[in-house]
C-alpha positions as a Markdown table, in Angstrom:
| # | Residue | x | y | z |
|---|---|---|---|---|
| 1 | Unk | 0.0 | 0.0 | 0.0 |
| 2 | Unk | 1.5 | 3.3 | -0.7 |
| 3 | Unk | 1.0 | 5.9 | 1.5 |
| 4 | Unk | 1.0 | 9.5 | 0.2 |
| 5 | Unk | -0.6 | 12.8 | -0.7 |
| 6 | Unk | -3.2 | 11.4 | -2.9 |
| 7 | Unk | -4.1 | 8.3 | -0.3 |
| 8 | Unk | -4.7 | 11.1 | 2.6 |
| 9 | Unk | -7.7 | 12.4 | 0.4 |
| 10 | Unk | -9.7 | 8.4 | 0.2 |
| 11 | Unk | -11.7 | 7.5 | 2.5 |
| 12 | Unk | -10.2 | 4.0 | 2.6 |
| 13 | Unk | -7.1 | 5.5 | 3.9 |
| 14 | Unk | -8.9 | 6.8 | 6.6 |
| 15 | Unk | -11.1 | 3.6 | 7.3 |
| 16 | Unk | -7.5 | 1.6 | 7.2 |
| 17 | Unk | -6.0 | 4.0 | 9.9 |
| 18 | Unk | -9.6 | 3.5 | 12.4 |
| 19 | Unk | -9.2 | -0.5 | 11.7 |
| 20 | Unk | -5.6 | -0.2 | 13.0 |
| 21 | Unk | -7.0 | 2.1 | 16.3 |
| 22 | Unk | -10.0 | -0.7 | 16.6 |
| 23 | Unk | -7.3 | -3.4 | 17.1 |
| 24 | Unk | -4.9 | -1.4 | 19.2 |
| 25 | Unk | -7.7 | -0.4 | 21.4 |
| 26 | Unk | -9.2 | -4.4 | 21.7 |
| 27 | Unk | -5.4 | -5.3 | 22.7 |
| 28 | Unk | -5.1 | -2.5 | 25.4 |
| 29 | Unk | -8.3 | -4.1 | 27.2 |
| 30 | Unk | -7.2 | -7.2 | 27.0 |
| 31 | Unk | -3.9 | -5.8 | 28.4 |
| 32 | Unk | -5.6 | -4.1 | 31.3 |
| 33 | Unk | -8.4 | -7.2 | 32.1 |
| 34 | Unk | -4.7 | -9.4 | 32.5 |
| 35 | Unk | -3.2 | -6.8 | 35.1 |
């Protein structure tokens, strides 16, 4: 995937970047339910 100028303008750019926050923020509770 190339990441540049003209990606920062599609929307699946941006719906990539919120499935990458999705999974970080599932891993963080799973994180916290351990501690």
């Amino acid at each position: 995937m190339k990441f540049n100028g003209e990606l920062l303008n599609d929307g699946s750019n941006v719906r990539f970047g919120l499935e990458i926050i999705d999974k970080l923020y599932l891993q963080a509770i799973c994180i916290v339910r351990e501690l």
